[in-house]
MOPAC internal coordinates of N, CA, C and O (Angstrom, degrees):
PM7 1SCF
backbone

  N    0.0000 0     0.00 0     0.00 0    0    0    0
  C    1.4392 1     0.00 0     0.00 0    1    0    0
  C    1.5236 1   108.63 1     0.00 0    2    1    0
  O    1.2310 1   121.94 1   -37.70 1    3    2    1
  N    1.8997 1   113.88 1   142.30 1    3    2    1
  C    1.2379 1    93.27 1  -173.50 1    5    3    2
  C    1.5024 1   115.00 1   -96.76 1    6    5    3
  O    1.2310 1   111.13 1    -5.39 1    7    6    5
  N    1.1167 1   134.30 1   174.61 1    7    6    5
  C    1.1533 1   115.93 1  -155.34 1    9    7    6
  C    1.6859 1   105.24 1  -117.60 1   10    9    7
  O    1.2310 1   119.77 1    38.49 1   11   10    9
  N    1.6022 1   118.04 1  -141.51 1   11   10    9
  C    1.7724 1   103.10 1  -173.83 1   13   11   10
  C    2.2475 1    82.64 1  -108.05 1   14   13   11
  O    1.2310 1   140.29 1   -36.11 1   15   14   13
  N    1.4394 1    78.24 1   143.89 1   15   14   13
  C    1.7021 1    73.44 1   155.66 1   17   15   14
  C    1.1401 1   125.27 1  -111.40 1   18   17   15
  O    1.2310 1   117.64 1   -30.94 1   19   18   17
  N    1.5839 1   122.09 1   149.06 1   19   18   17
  C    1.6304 1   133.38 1  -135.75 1   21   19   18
  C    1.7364 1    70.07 1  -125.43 1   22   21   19
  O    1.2310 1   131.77 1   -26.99 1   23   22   21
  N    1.4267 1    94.89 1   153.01 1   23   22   21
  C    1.7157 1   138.28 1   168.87 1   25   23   22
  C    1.3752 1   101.97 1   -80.80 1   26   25   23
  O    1.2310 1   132.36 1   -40.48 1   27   26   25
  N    1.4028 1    93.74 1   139.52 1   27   26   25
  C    2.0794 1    93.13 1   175.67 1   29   27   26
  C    1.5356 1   107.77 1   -62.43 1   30   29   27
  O    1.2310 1   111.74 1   112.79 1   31   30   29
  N    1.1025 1   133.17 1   -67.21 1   31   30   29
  C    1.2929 1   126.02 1   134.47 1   33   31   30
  C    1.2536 1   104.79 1    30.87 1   34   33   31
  O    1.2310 1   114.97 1    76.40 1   35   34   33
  N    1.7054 1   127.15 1  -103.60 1   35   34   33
  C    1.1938 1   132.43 1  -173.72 1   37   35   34
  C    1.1849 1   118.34 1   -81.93 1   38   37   35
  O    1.2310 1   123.21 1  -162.69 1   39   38   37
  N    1.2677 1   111.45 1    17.31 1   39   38   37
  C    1.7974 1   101.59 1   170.57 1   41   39   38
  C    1.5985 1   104.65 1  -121.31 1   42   41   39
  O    1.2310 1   122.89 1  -168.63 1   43   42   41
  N    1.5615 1   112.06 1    11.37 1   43   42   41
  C    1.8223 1   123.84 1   168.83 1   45   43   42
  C    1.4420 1    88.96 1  -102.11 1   46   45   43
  O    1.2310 1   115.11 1   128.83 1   47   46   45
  N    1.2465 1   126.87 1   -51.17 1   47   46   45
  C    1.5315 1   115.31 1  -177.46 1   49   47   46
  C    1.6927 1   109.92 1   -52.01 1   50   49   47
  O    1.2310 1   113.18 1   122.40 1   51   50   49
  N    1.3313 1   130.50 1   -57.60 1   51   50   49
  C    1.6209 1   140.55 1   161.31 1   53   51   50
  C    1.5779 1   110.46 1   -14.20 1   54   53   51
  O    1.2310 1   130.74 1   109.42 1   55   54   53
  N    1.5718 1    96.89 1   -70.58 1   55   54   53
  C    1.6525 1   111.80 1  -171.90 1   57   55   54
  C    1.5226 1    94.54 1   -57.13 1   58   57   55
  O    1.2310 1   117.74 1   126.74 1   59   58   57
  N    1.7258 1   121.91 1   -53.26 1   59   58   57
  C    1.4371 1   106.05 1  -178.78 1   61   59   58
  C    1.4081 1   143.89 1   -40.09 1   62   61   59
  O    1.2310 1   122.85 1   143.05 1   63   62   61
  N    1.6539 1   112.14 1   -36.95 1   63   62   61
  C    0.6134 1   121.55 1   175.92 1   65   63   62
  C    1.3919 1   127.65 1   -97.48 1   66   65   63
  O    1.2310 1   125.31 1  -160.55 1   67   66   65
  N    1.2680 1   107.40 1    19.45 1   67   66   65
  C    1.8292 1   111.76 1   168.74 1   69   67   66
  C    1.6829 1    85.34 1  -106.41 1   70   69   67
  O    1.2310 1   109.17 1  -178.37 1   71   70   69
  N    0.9785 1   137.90 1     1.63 1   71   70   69
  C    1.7642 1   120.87 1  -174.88 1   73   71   70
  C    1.7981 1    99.89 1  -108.47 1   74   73   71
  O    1.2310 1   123.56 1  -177.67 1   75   74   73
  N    1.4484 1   110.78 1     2.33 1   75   74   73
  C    1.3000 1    97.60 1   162.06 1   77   75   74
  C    1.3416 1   135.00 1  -153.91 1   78   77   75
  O    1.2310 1   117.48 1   159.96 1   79   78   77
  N    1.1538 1   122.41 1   -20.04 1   79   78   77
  C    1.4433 1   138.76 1   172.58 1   81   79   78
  C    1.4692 1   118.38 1   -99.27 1   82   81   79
  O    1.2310 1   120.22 1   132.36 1   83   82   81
  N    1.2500 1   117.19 1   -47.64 1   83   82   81
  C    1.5027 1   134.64 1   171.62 1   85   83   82
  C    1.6933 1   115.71 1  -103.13 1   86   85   83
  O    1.2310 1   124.19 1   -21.43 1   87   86   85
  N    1.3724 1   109.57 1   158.57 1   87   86   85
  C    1.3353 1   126.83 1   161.35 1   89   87   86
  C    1.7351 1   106.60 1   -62.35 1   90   89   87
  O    1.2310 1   123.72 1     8.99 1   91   90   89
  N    1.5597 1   110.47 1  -171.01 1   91   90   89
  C    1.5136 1   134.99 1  -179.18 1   93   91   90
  C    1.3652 1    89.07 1   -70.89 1   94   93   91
  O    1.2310 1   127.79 1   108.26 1   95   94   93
  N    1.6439 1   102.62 1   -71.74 1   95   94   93
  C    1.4517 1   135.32 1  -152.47 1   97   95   94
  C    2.0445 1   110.84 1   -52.08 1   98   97   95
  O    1.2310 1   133.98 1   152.11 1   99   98   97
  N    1.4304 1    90.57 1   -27.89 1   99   98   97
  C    1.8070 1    98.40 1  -169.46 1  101   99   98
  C    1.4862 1    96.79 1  -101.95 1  102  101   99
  O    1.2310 1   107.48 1   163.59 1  103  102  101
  N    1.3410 1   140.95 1   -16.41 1  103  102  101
  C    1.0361 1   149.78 1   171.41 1  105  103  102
  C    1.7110 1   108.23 1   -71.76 1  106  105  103
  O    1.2310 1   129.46 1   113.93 1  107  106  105
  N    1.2447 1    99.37 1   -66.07 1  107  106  105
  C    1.8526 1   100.07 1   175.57 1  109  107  106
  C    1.6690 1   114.51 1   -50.68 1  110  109  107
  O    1.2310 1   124.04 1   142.20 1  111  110  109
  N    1.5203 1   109.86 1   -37.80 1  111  110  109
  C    1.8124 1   115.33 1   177.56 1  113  111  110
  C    1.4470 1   107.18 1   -69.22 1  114  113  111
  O    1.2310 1   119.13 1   156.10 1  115  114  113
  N    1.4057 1   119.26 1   -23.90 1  115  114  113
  C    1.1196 1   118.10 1  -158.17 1  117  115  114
  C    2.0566 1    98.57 1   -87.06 1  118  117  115
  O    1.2310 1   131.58 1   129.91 1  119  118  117
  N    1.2791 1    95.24 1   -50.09 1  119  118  117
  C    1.5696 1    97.69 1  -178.82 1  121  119  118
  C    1.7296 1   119.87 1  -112.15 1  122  121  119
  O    1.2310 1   137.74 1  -145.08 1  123  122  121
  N    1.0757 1    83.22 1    34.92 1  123  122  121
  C    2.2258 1   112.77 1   170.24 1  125  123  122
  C    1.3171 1    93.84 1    42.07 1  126  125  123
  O    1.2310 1   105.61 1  -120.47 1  127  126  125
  N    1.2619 1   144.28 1    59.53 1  127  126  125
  C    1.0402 1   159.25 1   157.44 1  129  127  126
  C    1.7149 1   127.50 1  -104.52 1  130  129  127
  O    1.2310 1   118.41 1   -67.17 1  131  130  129
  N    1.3147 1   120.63 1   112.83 1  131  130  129
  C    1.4664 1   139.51 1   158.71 1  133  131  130
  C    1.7742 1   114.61 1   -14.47 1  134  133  131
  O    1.2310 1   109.15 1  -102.22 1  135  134  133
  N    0.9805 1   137.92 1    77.78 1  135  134  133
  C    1.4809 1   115.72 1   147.71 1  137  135  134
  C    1.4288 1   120.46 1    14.84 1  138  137  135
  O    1.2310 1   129.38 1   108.89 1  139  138  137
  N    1.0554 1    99.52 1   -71.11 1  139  138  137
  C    1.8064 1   122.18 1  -174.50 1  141  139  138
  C    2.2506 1   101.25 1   -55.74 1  142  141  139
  O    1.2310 1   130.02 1   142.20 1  143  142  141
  N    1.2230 1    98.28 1   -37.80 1  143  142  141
  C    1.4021 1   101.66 1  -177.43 1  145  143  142
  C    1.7872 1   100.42 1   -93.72 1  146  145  143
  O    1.2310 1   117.90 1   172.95 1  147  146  145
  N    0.6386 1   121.61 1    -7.05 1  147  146  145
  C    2.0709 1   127.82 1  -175.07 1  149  147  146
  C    1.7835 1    84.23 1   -81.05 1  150  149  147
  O    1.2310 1   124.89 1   124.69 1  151  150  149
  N    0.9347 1   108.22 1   -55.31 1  151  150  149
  C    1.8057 1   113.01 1  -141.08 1  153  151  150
  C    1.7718 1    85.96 1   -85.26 1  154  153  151
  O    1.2310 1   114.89 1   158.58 1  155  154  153
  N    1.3300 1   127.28 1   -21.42 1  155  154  153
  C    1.8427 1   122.87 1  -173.78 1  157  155  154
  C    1.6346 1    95.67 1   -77.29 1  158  157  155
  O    1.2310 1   135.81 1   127.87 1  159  158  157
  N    1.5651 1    87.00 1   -52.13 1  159  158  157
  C    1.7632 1    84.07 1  -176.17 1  161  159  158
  C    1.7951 1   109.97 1   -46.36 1  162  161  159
  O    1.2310 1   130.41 1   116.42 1  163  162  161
  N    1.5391 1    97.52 1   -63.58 1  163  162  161
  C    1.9788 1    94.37 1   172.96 1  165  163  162
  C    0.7495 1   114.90 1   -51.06 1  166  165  163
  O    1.2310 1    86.37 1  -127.21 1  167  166  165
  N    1.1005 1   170.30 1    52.79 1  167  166  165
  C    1.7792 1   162.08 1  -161.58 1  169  167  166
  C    1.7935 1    82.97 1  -179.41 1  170  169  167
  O    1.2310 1   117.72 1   115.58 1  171  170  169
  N    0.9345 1   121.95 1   -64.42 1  171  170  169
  C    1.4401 1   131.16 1  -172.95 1  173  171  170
  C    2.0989 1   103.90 1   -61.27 1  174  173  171
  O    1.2310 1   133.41 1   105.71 1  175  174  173
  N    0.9729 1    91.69 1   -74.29 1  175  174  173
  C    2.0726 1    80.80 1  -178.86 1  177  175  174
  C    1.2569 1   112.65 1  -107.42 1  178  177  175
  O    1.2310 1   115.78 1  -148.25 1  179  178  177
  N    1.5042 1   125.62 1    31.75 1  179  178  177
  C    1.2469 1   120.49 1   178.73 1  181  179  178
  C    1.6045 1   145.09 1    14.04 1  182  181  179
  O    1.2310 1   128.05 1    94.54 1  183  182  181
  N    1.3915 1   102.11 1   -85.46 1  183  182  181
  C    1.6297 1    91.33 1  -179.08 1  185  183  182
  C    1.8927 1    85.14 1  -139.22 1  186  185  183
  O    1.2310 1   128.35 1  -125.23 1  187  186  185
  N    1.3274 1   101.52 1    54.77 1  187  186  185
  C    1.5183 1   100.72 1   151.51 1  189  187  186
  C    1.0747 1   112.61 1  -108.20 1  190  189  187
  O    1.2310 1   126.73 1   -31.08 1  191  190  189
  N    1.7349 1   104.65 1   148.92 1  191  190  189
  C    1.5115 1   123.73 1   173.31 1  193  191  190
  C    1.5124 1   109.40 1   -75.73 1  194  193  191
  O    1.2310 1   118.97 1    -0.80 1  195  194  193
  N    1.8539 1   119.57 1   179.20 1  195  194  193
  C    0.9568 1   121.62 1  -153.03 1  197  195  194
  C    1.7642 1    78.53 1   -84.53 1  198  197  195
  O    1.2310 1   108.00 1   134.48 1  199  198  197
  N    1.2003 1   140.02 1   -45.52 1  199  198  197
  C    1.2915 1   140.83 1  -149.60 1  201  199  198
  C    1.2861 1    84.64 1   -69.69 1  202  201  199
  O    1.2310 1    97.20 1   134.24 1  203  202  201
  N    1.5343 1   158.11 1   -45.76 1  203  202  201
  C    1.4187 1   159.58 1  -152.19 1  205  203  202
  C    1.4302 1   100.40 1   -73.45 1  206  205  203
  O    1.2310 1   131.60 1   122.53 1  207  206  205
  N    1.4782 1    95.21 1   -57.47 1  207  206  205
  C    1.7497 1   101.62 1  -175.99 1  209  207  206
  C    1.4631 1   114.91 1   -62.91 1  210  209  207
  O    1.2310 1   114.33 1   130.49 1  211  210  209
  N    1.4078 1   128.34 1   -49.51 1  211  210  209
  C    1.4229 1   118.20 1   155.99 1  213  211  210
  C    1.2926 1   130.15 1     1.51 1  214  213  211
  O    1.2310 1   135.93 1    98.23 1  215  214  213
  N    1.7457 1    86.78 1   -81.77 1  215  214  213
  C    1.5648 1   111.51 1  -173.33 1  217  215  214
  C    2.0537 1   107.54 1   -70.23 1  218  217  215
  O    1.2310 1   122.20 1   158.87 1  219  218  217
  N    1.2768 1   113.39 1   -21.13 1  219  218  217
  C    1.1579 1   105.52 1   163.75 1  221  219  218
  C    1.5584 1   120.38 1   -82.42 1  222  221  219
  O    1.2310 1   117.67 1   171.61 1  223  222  221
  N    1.3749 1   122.04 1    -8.39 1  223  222  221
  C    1.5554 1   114.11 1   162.82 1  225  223  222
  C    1.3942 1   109.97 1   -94.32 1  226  225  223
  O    1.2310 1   120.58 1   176.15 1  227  226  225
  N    1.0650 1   116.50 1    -3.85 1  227  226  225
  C    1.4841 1   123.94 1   157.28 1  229  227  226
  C    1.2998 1   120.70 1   -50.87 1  230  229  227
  O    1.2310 1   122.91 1   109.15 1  231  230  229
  N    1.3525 1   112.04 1   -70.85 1  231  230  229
  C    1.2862 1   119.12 1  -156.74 1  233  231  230
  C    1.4972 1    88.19 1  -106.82 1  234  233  231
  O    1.2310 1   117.16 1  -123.34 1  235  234  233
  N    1.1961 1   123.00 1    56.66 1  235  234  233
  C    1.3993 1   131.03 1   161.06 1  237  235  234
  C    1.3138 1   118.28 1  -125.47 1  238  237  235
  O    1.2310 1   125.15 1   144.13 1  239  238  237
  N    1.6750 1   107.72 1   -35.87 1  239  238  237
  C    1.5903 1   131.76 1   163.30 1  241  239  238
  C    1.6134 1    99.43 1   -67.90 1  242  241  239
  O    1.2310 1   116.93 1   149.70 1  243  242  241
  N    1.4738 1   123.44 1   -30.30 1  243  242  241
  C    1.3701 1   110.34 1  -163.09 1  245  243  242
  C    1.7372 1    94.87 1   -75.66 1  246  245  243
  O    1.2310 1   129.16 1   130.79 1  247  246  245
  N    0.9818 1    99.96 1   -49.21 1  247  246  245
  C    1.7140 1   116.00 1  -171.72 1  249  247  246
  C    1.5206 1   118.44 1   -33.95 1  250  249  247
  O    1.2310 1   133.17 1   128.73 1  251  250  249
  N    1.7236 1    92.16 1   -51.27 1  251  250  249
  C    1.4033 1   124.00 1  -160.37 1  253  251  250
  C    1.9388 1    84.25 1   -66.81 1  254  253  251
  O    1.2310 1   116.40 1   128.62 1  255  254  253
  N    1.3214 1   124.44 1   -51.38 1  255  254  253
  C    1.3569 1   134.30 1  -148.77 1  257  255  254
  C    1.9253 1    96.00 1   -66.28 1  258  257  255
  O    1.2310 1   135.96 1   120.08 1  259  258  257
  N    1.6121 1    86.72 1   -59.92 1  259  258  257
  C    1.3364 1    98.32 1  -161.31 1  261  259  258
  C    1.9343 1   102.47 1   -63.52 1  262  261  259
  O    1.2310 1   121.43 1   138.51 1  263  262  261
  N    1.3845 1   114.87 1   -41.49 1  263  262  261
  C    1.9405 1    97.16 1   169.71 1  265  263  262
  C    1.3106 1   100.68 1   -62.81 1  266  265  263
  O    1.2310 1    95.57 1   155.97 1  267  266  265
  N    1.4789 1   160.46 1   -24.03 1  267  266  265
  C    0.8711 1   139.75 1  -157.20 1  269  267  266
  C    1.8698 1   114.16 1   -83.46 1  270  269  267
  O    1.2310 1   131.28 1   154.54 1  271  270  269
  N    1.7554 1    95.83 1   -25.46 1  271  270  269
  C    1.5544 1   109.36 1   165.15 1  273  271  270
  C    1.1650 1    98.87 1   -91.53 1  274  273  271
  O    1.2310 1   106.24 1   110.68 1  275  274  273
  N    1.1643 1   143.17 1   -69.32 1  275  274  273
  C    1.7232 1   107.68 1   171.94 1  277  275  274
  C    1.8233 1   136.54 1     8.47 1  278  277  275
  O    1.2310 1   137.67 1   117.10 1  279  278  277
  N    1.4293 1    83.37 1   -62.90 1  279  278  277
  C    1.4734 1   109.73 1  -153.46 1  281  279  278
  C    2.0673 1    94.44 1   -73.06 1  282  281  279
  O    1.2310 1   137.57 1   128.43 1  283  282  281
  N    1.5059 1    83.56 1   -51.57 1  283  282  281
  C    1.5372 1    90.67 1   172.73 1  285  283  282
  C    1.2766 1   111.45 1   -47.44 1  286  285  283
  O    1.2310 1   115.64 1   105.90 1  287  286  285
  N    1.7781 1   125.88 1   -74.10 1  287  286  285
  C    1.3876 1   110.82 1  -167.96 1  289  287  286
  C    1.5971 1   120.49 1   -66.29 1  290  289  287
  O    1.2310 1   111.74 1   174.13 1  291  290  289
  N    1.5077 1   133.18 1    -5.87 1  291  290  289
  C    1.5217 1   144.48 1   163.50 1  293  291  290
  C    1.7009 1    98.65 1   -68.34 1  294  293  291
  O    1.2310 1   120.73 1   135.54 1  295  294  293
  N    1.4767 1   116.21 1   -44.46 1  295  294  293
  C    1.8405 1   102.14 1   173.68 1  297  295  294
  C    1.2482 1   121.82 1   -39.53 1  298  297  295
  O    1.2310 1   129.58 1   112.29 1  299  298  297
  N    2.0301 1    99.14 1   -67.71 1  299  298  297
  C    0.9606 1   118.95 1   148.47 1  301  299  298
  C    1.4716 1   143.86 1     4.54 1  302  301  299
  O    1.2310 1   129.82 1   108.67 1  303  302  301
  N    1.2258 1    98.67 1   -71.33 1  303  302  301
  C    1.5899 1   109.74 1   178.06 1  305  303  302
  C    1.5888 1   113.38 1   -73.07 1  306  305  303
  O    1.2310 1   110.37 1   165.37 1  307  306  305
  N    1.2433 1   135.70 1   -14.63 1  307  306  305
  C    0.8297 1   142.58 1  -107.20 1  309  307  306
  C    1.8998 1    93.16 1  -140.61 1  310  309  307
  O    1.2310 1   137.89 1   143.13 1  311  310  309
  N    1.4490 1    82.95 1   -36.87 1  311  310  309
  C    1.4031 1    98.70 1  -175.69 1  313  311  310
  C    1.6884 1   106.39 1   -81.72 1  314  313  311
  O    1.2310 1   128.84 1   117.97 1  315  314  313
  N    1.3239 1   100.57 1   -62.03 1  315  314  313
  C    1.4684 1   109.52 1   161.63 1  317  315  314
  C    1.7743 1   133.54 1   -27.93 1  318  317  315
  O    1.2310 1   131.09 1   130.51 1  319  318  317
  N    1.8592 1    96.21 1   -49.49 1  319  318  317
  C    1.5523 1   103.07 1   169.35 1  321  319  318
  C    1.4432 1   111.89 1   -59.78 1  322  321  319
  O    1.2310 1   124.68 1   143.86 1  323  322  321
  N    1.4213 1   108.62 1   -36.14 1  323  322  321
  C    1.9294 1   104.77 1  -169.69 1  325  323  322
  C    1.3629 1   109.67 1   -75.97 1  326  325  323
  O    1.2310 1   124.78 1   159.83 1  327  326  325
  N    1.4809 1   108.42 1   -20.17 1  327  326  325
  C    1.6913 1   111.50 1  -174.23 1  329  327  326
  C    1.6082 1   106.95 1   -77.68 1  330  329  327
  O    1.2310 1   123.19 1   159.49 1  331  330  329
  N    1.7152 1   111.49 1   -20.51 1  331  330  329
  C    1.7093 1   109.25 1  -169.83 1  333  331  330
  C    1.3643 1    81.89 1   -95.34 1  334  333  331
  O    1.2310 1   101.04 1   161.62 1  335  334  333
  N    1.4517 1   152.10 1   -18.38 1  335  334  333
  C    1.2741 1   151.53 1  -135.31 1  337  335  334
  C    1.8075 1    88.12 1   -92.20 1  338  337  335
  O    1.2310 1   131.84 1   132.55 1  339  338  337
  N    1.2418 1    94.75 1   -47.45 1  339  338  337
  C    1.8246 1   112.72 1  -145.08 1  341  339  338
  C    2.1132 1    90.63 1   -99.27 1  342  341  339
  O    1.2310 1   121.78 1   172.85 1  343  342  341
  N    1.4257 1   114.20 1    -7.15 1  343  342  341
  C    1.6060 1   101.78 1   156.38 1  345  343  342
  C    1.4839 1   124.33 1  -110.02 1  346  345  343
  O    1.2310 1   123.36 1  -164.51 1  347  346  345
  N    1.4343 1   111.16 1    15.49 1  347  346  345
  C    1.2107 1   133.52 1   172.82 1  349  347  346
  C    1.5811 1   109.55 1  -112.87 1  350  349  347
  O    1.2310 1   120.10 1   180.00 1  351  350  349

């Protein structure tokens, strides 16, 4: 079954709170979460804060934006070469 998907945001807050108040085990019961999914997330954002993770979904949307104009002006070009290709 699939389950809800959590915000990096709330899945640095999760990890936080198994590193100090709670165990692994009361943390996963607490937010119906897998062991197996506790330990990807740690391995995955380690010992970033929520302000880190932010700025890393930030500049993940930026990333995502900027290859996507990339990709556009390489079409682009691309289209152009076949058009000088095909009056030559």
């Amino acid at each position: 079954m699939k389950g809800k998907r959590r915000s990096i945001e709330e899945k640095v807050r999760i990890l936080r709170k198994a590193d100090g108040e709670l165990t692994v085990l009361q943390v996963c019961d607490e937010y119906n979460i897998s062991e197996q999914t506790f330990y990807r997330w740690k391995k995955e954002l380690g010992l970033l804060e929520v302000k880190q993770a932010k700025r890393l979904k930030e500049l993940e949307a930026e990333n995502r934006r900027l290859k996507k104009i990339v990709a556009d002006q390489v079409l682009g070009m691309e289209i152009l070469q076949e058009a000088i290709e095909k009056k030559l």
